[in-house]
N, C-alpha and C positions, 0 to 999 in steps of 0.2 A: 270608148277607145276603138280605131278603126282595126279591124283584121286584114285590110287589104296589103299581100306586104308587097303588093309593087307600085303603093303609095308615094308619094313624094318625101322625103326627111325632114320636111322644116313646117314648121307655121302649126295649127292647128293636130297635122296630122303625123308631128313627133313622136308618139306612140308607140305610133305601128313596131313592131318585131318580129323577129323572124315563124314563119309557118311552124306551129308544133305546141302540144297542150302544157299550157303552164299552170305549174304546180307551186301553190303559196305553201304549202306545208316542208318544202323544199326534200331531195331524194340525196339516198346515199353513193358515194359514187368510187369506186376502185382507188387503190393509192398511186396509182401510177398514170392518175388525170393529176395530180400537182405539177408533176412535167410536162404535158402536154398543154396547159394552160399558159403555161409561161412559152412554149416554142409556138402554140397557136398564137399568142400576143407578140409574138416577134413577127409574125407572119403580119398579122396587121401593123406594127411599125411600119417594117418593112415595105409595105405598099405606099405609106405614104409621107414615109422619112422625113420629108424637107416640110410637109407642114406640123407634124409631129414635134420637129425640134424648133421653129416658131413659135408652136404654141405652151412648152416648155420653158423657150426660154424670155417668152413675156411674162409666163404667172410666176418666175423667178423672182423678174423686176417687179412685179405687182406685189410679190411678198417682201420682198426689199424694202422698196418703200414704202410697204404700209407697217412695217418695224421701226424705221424711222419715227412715227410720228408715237410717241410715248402713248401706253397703255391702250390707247384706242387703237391704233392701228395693229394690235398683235389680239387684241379682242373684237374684233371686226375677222382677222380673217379664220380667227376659231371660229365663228358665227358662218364664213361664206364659201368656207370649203366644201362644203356638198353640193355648191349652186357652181361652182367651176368642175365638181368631178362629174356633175351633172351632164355639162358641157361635153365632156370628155366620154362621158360614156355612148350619149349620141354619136360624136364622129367615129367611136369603138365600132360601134353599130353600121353607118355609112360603109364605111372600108368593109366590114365582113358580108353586107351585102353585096359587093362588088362597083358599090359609088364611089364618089370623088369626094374626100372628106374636105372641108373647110376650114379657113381658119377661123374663121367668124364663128366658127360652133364652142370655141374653146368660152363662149360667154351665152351660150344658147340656154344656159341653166335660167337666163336672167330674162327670159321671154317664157320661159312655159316651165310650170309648177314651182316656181319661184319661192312664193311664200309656204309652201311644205317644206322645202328645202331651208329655206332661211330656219325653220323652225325647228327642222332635223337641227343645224348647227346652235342654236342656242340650248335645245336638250342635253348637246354633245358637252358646249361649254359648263352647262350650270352640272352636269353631274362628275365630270370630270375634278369642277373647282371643288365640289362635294368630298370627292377621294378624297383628292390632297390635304383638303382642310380638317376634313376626318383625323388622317393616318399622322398630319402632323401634330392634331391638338391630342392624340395618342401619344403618341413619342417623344415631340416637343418637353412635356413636364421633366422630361426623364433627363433629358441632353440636359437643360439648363442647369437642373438639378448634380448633373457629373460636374457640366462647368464652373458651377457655385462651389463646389466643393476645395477645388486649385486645381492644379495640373501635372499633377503626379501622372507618368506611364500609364498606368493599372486605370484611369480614370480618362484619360485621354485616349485609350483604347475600347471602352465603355461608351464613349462619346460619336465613334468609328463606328462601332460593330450598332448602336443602335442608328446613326444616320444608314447602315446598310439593311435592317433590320426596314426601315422607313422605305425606302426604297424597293422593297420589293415588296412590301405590301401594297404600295402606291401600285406597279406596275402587278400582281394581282389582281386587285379589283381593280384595274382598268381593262382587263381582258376581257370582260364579260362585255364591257360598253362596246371596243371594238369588234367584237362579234356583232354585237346588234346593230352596227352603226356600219359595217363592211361594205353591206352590199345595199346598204339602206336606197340611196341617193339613185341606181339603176334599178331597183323595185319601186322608188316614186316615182321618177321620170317615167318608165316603161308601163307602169302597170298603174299609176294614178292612186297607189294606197294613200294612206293615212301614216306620219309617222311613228303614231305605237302600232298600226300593224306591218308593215316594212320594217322596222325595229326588229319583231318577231320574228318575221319568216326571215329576218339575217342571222340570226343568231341560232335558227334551228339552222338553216343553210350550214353552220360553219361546225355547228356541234356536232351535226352527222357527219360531218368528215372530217374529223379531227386529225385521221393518220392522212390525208392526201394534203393537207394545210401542213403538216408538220414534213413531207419530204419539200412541198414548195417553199416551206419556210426558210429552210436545210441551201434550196439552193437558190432561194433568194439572197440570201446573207453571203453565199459565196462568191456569187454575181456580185453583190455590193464593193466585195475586198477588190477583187477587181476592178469594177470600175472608178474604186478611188486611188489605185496606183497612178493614173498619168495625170496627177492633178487634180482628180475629181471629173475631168472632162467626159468619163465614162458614163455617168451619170445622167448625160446629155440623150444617151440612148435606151440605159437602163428604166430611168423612170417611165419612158412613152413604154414600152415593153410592159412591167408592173401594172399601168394604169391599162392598157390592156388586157393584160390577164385577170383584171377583175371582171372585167367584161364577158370574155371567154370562159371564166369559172361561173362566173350566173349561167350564163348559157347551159352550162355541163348539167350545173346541180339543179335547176329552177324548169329544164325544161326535161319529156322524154323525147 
């Protein structure tokens, strides 16, 4: 990996990041960097807004259409999400260096460390499919078992309360995966790990700062009500912002 960081951003020497010793163990950082991460990630929208929402809203259509095509195409882009946030996290990078970011980077995942990414996305899919298969061959017996019964009140609330019961154990044990899987794709890309150790150092990343994750979280959601009041149109600014700030929270917690 090159250290020079007045490198060029593309081709062999995508690497490089900014001057300052990185830390895989990843560091604890104050609760009032979850705001600062999201207003530094606006800052980089902000410089380069109009290729931001290009690049936005091509992997819209990308995912659009790749929903269209039955099973494959919604298992495909479980698989190639980290090779576009990949993408993303490079031109993250460009902008905060004070470069011109591209549009062409929003697919830069698919020239360099490709196949750790690709692999990152199939770990993501097969343990993901794990949970749910898990939590429903749990629950599953039980529901059938209410519905088998008829559909008295008493039993059709039984039926409710354990699809909720399903549900949140689903979203439980998927918290752990999105810890480990957060910042995974900007610790391959950046730093060339392996993805069970990029895995790792996301997850310790996310567990040392669980209260500065939890005010971003707080006003990430309120950003979201917002941006879906005019349509959803808001959305158009909110996600380059978002995928920013995961950018700007590596930086915080991974480097001193």
């Amino acid at each position: 990996m090159s250290a020079n960081p007045q490198a060029a951003s593309s081709g062999a020497e995508a690497t490089v990041v900014l001057p300052g010793h990185f830390i895989v163990e990843a560091r604890g950082v104050p609760t009032g960097n979850g705001w600062d991460w999201l207003a530094r990630g606006w800052g980089i929208f902000r410089k380069a807004a109009g290729t931001w929402l290009g690049m936005v809203v091509v992997l819209a259509l990308i995912f659009i259409v790749a929903h269209l095509i039955p099973f494959i195409g919604a298992v495909a882009m479980q698989i190639l999400w980290p090779v576009f946030v990949g993408g993303l996290m490079l031109a993250s990078r460009t902008i905060d260096e004070g470069g011109q970011a591209q549009f062409s980077q929003l697919f830069a995942g698919f020239q360099h460390r490709t196949g750790t990414l690709v692999v990152l996305g199939v770990v993501w899919l097969a343990l993901s499919f794990l949970i749910v298969a898990l939590v429903v061959g749990i629950t599953g017996v039980q529901v059938f078992a209410l519905m088998g019964a008829g559909g008295s009140p008493e039993q059709l609330l039984g039926v409710a309360l354990t699809a909720l019961v399903a549900f949140l154990l689903i979203l439980a044990l998927m918290l752990p995966l999105v810890m480990a899987t957060w910042f995974a794709p900007a610790l391959i890309v950046f730093h060339d790990l392996g993805v069970g150790a990029a895995m790792k150092a996301s997850f310790a990343g996310c567990l040392k700062n669980v209260l500065p994750f939890l005010l971003y979280g707080v006003l990430a959601l309120i950003a979201g009500v917002i941006a879906s009041i005019p349509f959803g149109l808001g959305w158009l600014v909110l996600l380059p912002v978002l995928t920013a700030s995961v950018y700007t929270s590596y930086r915080d917690i991974y480097f001193e």
